[in-house]
PLY file of the C-alpha trace (Angstrom):
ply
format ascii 1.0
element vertex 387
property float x
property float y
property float z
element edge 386
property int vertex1
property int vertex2
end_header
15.26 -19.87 9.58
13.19 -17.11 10.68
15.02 -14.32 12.72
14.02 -13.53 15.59
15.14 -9.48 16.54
16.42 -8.74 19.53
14.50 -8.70 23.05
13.80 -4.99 24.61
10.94 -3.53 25.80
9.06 -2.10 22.62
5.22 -1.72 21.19
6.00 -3.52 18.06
8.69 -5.41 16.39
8.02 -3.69 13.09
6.06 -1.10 12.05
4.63 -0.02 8.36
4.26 3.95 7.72
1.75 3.72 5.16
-1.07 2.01 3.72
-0.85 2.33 0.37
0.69 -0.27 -1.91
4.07 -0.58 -0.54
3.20 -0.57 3.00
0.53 -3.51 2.62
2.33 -5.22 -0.56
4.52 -5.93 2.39
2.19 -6.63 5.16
0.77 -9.14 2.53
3.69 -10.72 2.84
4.07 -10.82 6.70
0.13 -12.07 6.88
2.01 -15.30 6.98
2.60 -18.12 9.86
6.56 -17.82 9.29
6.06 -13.83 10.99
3.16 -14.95 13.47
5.81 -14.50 16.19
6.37 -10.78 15.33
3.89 -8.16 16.40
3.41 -5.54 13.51
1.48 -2.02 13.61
0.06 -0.50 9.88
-0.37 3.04 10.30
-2.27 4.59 7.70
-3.80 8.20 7.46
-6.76 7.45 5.45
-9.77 4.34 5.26
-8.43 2.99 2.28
-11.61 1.60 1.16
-12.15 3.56 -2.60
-10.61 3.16 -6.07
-7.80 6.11 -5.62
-5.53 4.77 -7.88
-4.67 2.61 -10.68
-1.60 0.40 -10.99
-0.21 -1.56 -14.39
2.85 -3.38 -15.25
3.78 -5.74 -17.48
4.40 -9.66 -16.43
5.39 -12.45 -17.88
3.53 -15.35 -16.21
1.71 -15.69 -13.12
2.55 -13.06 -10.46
1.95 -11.67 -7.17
-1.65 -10.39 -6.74
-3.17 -11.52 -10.08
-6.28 -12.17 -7.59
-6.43 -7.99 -7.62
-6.33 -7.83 -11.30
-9.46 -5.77 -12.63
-8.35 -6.95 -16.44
-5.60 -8.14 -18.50
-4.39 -7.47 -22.36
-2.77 -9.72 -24.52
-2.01 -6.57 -27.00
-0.56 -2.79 -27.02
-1.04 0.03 -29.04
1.61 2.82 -29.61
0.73 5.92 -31.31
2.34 9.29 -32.19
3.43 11.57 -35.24
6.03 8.89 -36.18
4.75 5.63 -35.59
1.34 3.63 -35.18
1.05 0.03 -34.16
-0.42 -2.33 -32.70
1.51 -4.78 -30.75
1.07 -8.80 -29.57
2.81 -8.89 -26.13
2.65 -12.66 -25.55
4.82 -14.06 -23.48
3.71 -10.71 -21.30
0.50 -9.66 -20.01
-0.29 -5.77 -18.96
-1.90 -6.10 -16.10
-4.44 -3.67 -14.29
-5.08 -3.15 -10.47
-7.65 -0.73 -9.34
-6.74 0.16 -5.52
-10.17 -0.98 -4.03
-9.72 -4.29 -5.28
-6.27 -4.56 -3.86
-6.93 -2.82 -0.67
-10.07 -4.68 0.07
-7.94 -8.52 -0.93
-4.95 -7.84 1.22
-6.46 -6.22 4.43
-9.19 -9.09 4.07
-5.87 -11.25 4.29
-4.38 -9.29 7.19
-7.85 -9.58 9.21
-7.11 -12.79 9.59
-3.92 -12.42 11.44
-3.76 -11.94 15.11
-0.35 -10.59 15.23
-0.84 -7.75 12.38
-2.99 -4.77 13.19
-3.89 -1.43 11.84
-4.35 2.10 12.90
-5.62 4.84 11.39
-3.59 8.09 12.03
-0.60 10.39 10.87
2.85 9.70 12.18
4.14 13.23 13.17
8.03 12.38 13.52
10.16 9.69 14.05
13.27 9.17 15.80
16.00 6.25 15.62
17.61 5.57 19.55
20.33 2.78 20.00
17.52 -0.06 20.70
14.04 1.69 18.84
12.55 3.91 16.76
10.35 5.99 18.64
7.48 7.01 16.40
4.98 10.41 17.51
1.79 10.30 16.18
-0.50 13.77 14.94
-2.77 13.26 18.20
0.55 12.79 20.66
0.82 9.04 21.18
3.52 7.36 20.38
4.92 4.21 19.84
8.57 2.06 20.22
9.50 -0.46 17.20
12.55 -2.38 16.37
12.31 -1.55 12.89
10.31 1.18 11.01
9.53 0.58 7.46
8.60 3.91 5.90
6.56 4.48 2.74
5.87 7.97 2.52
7.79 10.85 1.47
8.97 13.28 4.20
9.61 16.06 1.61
10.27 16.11 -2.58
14.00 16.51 -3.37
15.06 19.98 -4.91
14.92 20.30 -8.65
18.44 21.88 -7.61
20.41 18.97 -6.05
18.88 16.29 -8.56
17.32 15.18 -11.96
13.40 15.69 -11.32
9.92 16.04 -12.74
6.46 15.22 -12.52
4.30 13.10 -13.93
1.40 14.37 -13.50
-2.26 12.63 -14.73
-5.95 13.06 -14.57
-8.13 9.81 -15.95
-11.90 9.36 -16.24
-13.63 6.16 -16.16
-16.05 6.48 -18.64
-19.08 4.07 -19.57
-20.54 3.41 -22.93
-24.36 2.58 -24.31
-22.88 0.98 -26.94
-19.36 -1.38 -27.24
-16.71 0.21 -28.45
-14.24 -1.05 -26.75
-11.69 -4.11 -27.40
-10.96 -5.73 -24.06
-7.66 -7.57 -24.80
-5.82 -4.66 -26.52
-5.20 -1.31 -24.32
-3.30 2.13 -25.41
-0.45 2.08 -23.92
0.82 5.76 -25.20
-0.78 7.84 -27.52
1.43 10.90 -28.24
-1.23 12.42 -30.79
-2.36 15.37 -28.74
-0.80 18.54 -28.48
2.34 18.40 -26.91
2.87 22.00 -25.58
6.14 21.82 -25.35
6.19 19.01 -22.71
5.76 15.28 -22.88
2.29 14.48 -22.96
0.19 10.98 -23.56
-2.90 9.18 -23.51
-3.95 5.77 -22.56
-6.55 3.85 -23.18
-7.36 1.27 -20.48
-10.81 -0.97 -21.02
-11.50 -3.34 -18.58
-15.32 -3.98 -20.78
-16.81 -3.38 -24.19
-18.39 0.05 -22.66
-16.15 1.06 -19.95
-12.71 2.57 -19.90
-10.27 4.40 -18.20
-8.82 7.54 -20.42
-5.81 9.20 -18.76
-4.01 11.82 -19.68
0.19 11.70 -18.50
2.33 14.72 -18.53
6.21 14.76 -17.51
6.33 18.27 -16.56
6.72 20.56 -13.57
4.44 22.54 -14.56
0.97 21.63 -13.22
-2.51 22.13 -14.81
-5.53 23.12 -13.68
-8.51 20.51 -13.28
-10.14 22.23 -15.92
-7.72 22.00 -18.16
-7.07 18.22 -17.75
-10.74 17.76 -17.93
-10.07 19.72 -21.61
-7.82 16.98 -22.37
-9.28 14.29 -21.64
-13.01 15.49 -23.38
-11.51 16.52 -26.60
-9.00 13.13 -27.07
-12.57 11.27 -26.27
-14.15 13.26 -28.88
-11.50 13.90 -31.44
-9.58 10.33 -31.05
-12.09 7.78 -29.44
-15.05 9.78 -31.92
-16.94 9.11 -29.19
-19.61 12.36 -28.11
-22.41 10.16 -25.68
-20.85 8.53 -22.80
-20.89 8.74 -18.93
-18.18 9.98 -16.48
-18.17 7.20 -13.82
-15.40 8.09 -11.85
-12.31 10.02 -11.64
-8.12 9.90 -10.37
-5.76 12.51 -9.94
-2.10 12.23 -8.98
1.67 13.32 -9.29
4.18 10.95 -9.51
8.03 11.83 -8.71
10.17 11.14 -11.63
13.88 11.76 -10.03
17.09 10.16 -9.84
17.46 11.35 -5.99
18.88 8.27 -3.94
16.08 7.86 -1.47
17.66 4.67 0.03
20.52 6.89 1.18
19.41 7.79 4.84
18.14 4.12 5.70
19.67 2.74 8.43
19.00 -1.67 9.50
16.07 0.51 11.97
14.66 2.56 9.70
13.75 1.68 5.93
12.59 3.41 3.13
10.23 1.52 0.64
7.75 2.40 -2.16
7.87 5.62 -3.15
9.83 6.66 -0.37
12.65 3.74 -1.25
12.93 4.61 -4.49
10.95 2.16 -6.31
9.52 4.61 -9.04
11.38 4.29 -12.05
12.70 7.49 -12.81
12.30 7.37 -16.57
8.58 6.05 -16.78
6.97 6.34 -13.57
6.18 2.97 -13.47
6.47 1.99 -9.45
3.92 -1.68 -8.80
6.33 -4.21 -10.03
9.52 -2.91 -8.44
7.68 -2.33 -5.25
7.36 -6.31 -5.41
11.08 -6.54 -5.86
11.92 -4.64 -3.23
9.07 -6.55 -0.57
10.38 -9.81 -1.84
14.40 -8.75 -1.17
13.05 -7.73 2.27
10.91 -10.85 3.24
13.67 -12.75 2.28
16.50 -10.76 4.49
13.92 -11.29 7.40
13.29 -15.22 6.69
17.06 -15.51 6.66
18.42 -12.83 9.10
20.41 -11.42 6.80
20.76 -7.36 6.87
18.35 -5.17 4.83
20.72 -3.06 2.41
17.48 -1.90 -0.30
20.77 -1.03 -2.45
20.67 -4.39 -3.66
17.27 -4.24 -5.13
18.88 -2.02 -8.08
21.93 -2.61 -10.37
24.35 0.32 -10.20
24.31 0.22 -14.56
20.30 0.47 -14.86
20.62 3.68 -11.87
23.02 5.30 -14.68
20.44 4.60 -17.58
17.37 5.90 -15.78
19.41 8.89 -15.27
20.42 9.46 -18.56
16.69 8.82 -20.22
15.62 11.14 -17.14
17.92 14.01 -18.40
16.99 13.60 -22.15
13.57 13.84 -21.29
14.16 17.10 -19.24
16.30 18.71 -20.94
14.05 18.23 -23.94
16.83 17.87 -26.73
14.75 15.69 -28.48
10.82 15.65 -28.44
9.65 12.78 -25.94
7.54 11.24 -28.69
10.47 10.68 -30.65
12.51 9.06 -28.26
9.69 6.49 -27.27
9.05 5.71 -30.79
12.45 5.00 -31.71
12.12 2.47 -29.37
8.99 1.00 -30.50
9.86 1.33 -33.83
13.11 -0.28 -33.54
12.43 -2.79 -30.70
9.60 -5.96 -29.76
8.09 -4.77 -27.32
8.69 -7.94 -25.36
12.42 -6.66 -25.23
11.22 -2.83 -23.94
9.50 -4.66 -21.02
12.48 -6.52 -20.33
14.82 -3.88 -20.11
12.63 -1.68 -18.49
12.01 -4.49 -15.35
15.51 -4.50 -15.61
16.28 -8.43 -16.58
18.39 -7.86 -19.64
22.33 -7.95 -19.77
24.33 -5.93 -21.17
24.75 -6.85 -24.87
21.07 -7.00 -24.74
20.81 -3.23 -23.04
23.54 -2.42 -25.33
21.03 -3.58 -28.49
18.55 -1.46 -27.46
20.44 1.42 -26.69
21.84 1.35 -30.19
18.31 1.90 -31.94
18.34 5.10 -30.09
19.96 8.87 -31.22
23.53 7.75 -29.61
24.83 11.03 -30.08
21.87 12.50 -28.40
21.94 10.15 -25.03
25.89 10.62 -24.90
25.62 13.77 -24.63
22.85 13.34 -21.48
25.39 11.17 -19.72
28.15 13.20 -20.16
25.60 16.28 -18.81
24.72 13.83 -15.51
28.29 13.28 -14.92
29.26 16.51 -14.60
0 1
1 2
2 3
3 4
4 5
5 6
6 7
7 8
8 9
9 10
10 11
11 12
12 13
13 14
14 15
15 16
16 17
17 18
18 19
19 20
20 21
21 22
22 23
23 24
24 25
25 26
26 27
27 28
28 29
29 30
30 31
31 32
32 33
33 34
34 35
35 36
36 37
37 38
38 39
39 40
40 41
41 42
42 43
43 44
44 45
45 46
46 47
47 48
48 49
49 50
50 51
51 52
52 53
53 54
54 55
55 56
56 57
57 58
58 59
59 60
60 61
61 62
62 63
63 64
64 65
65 66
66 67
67 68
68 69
69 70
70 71
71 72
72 73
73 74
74 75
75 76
76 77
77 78
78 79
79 80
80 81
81 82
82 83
83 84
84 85
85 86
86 87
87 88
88 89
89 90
90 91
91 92
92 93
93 94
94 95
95 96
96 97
97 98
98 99
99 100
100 101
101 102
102 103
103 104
104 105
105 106
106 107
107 108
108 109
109 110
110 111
111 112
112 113
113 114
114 115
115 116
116 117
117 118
118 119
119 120
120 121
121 122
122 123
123 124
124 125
125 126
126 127
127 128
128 129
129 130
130 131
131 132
132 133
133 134
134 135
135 136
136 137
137 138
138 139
139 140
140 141
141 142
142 143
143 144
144 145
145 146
146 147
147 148
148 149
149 150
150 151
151 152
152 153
153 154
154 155
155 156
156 157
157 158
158 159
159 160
160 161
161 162
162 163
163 164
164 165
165 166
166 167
167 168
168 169
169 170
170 171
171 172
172 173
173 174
174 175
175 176
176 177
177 178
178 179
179 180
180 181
181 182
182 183
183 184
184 185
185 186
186 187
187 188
188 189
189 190
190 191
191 192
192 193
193 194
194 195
195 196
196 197
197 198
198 199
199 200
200 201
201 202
202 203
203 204
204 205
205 206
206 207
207 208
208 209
209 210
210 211
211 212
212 213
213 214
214 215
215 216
216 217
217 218
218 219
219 220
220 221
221 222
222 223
223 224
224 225
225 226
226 227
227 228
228 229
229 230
230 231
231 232
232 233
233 234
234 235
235 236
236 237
237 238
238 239
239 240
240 241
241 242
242 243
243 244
244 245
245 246
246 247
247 248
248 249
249 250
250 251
251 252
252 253
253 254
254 255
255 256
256 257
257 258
258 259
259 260
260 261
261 262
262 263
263 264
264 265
265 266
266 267
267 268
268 269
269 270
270 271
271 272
272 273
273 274
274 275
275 276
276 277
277 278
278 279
279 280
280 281
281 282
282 283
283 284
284 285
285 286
286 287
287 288
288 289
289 290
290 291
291 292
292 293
293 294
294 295
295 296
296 297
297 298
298 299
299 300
300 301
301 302
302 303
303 304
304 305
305 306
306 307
307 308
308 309
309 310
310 311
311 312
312 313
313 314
314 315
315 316
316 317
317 318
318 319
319 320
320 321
321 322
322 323
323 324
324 325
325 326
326 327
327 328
328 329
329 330
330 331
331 332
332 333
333 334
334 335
335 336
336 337
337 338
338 339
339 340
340 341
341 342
342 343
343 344
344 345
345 346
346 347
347 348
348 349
349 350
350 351
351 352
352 353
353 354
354 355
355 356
356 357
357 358
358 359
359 360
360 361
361 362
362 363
363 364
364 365
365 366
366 367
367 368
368 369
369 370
370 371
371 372
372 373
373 374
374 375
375 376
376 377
377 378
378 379
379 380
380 381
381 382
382 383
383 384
384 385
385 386
């Protein structure tokens, strides 16, 4: 049975900070009769109308927002100093989203909805009473709600009170006269660049025989210039892809926190952090789409059965300790990133990464894995987080 919050005078019963993928992964979900009788507010800086970013994960069957799906590849490749190979991922698929396609499916979805609506603007502040949130917006309205879900960051955590870096990325979708692309197999991480001292990738994304999206992924907190990404990415494309005529269609830039800094600790049963903001990026690859999904679905499902919203819950205590300890090893650098992720890949299907990694295996299967790794190096980054 649905629950229905408690009567007060209010604007909204629920309000979503953000636009982006959390904030209307959810409304997605609330663009559905069972919520009709709750009145909810998006409020979200920018249009989203253009491809800003690109999501991928890995799923094994059919899945929330396969509709968005620009492309999908049956095979991987892995590539550094140590280790090349191609992979088969069946039962998996790697799945890629570009963010117009996404944006324009769900907010197609929520036009149709009388009791969901959208407004474009900045929330300034926001302030939790005994009955409301009372949100202020950048141009001085403001607005009551019985529960806020937030998905943007306030401010980034200091490198002194937690485990934290970047990963930072520039990509260009490039077009082709000729086909040189495979369409069911995409590079997943190439570590065959120079590494300057960081950890630094490529991937290879193709969603036809002449276009692509090359990105270049650094953990570091050290940021580039454009021109130097753009260095990159034009020498891998000439050196690696032997490729010297092609055409620069579009471009993405971003910064992804990588930290183990417990986001969900300020959320009250008014105010709830989600996306980004909640936690949901995996602090040891970045990788943020599908756990989003976990954490929507976990709230949906507290709503539908008016149960209390604890986002805890979303995340085993055990895989919290692992991303911490893979966080500090890549860090602290005591091993070259490239060898760590092909020790993996080496040593492991790639069917099993995935699973770990969504965070589905137990523990004599996480203990398996953890085994084809340098024990001796990741004890000694647990014993260094426990401190």
């Amino acid at each position: 049975m649905t629950k229905v919050l408690e009567k007060s005078y209010i604007d909204y019963d629920i309000v979503i900070g953000g636009g982006g993928a959390a904030g209307l992964s959810l409304a997605y979900r609330l663009a559905n009769s069972a919520f009709s009788h709750l009145k909810i507010l998006i409020i979200e800086p920018d249009s989203k109308q253009g491809n800003d970013h690109t999501w991928c994960s890995w799923l094994e069957g059919e899945h929330i927002f396969d509709e968005c799906a620009t492309t999908f590849y049956s095979n991987i490749i892995f590539k550094s100093k140590y280790l090349t190979k191609s992979y088969p991922i069946f039962p998996y698929r790697y799945r890629l989203i570009s963010a117009d396609k996404f944006y324009n499916y769900v907010l197609e979805e929520i036009s149709n909805c009388d009791h969901i609506s959208i407004k474009q603007g900045k929330i300034e502040s926001f302030e939790e009473t005994a009955n409301c949130v009372q949100l202020k917006m950048e141009d001085q309205t403001s607005y009551q709600c019985r529960q806020f879900f937030k998905c943007y960051i306030d401010h980034l955590p200091s490198t002194k009170d937690c485990l934290y870096v970047d990963q930072h990325f520039k990509g260009w979708w490039i077009e082709t006269q000729g086909e040189e692309f495979e369409t069911e197999t995409c590079t997943l991480m190439d570590f065959k660049i120079d590494q300057a001292g960081e950890v630094r990738f490529m991937y290879v994304l193709p969603i036809s025989k002449t276009k692509a999206l090359v990105e270049v992924a650094i953990f570091s907190n050290n940021l580039l210039s454009q021109e130097a990404y753009d260095h990159i990415l034009g020498k891998y494309i000439e050196d690696h892809l032997s490729l010297k005529q092609y055409h620069i269609t579009e471009k993405e830039f971003g910064v992804i926190p990588m930290t183990d800094y417990d986001f969900k600790k300020y959320n009250t049963q008014k105010v709830i952090a989600i996306g980004s903001a909640g936690g949901a990026i995996k602090p040891s690859t970045g990788y943020a789409f599908s756990q989003i999904q976990v954490q929507c679905d976990y709230i949906v499902n507290c709503l539908n059965e008016g149960k209390e919203i604890d986002m805890r819950k979303t995340k085993p205590l055990r895989q919290i300790m692992y991303d911490k300890t893979f966080l500090s090893v890549l860090l602290f650098g005591d091993v070259p990133g490239d060898k760590v992720f092909s020790d993996l890949f080496e040593k492991n299907k790639p069917q099993q990464i995935f699973k770990f990694l969504d965070e589905r295996t137990n523990i004599l299967e996480e203990l398996k894995i953890m085994s084809t790794c340098d024990i001796g190096l990741f004890t000694k980054a647990l014993i260094r987080i426990m401190k």
